[in-house]
C-alpha positions as CSV (number, residue, x, y, z in Angstrom):
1,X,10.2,-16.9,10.0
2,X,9.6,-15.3,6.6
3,X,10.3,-11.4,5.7
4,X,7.4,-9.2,5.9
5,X,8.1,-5.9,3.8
6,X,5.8,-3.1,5.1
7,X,4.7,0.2,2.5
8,X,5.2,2.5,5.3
9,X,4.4,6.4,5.9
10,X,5.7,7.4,8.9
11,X,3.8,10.0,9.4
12,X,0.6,8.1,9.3
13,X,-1.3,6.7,12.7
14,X,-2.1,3.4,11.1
15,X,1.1,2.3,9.3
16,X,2.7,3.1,12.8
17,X,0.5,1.0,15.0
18,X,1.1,-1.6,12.0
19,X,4.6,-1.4,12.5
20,X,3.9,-1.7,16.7
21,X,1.8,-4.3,16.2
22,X,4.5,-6.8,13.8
23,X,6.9,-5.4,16.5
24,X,5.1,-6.5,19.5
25,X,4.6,-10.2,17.5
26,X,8.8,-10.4,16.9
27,X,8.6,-9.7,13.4
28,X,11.0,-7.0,12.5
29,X,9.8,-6.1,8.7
30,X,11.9,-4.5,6.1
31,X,10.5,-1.0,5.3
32,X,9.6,0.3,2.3
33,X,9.0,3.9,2.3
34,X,7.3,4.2,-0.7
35,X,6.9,8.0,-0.1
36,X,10.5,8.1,-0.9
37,X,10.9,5.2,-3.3
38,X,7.9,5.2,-5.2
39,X,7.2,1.4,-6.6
40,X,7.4,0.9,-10.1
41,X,4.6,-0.1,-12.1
42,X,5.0,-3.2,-12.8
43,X,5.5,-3.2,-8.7
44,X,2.3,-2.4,-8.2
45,X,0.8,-4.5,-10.7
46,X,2.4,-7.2,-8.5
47,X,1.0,-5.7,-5.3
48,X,-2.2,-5.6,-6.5
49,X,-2.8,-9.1,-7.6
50,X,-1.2,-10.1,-4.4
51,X,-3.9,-8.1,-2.7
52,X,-6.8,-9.8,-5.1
53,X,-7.9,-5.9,-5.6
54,X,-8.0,-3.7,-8.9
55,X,-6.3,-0.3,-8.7
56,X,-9.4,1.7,-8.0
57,X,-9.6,-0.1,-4.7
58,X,-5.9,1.0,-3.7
59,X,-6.3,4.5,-4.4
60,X,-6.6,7.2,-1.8
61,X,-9.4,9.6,-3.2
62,X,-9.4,12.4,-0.2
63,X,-5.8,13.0,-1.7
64,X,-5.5,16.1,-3.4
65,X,-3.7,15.0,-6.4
66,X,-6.8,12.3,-6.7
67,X,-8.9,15.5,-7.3
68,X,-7.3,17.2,-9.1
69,X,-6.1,14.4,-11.5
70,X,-9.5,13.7,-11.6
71,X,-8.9,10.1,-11.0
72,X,-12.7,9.4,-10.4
73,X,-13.2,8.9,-14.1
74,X,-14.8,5.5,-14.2
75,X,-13.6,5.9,-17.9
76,X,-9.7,5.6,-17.0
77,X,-8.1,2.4,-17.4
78,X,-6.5,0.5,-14.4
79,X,-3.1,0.8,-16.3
80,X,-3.6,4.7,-15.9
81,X,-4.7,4.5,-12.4
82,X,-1.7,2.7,-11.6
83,X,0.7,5.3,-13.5
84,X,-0.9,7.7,-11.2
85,X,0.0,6.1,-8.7
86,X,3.2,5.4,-9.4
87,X,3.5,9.4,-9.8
88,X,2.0,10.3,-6.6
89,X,2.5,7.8,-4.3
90,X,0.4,9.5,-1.5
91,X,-2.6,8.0,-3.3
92,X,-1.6,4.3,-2.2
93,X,-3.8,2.6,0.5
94,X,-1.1,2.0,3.3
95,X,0.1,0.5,4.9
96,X,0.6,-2.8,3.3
97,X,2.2,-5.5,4.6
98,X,3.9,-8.2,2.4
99,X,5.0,-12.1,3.2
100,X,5.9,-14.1,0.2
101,X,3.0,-14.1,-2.0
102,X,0.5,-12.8,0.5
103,X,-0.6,-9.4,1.0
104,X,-3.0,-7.5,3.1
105,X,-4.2,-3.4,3.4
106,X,-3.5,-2.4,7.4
107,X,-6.4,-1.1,7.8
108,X,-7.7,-1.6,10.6
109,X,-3.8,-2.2,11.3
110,X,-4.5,-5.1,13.1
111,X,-5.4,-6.9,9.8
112,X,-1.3,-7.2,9.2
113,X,-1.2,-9.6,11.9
114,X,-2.8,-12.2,9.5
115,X,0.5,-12.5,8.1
116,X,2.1,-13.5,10.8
C-alpha cells in the first residue's frame, strides 16, 4: 500500500472527513500540517503540476490575506501567486491528498478516495 501525505487543517470540516474517510479505507496518511509547516515553493510548484492546476485554481480567495494582498490581479504572475502562498498558507485549497505522483483537492472530501 503506498503512503498517502494529506495537507491537513484541523480545524477544517472537510480535511477532517478526508482524514475519516482514508481512515475508514485502512489508509493511515502522513500529515502535513501545512498551517504549521508552510511548503516551500518549489513544494508547491510540485503540488501543483501533480494536481494538473495553475496556482490561481489552488488559492482560497474568501481568505482575508487574498484581499487584502489583492491577489485577484489577473496581472500577477503564477510565481507570485505561489510566493503568496507560500507566505500565507491559509490561502491553500485543502485538503490535499498525495500518493506517489498523484494528487487530488478533497473537496468534496470524498474525492481523496480516488487515491486509494
Amino acid at each position: 500500500m503506498s503512503t498517502i501525505t494529506l495537507y491537513h487543517n484541523p480545524r477544517c470540516s472537510k480535511s477532517r472527513q478526508a482524514l475519516q474517510l482514508l481512515q475508514q479505507r485502512g489508509h493511515e496518511p502522513v500529515l502535513r500540517l501545512y498551517l504549521d509547516n508552510p511548503p516551500s515553493h518549489d513544494e508547491l510548484a510540485r503540488l501543483l503540476s501533480l494536481l494538473g492546476i495553475n496556482p490561481r485554481q489552488l488559492l482560497r480567495s474568501g481568505e482575508q490575506e487574498y484581499k487584502d494582498n489583492n491577489l485577484k490581479d489577473s496581472a500577477l504572475s503564477d510565481a507570485a501567486l505561489i510566493d503568496a502562498m507560500v507566505q500565507f498558507p491559509c490561502l491553500i485549497e485543502r485538503p490535499i491528498a498525495i500518493c506517489g505522483d498523484r494528487a487530488i483537492i478533497g473537496r468534496p472530501p470524498e474525492n481523496v478516495l480516488d487515491l486509494t
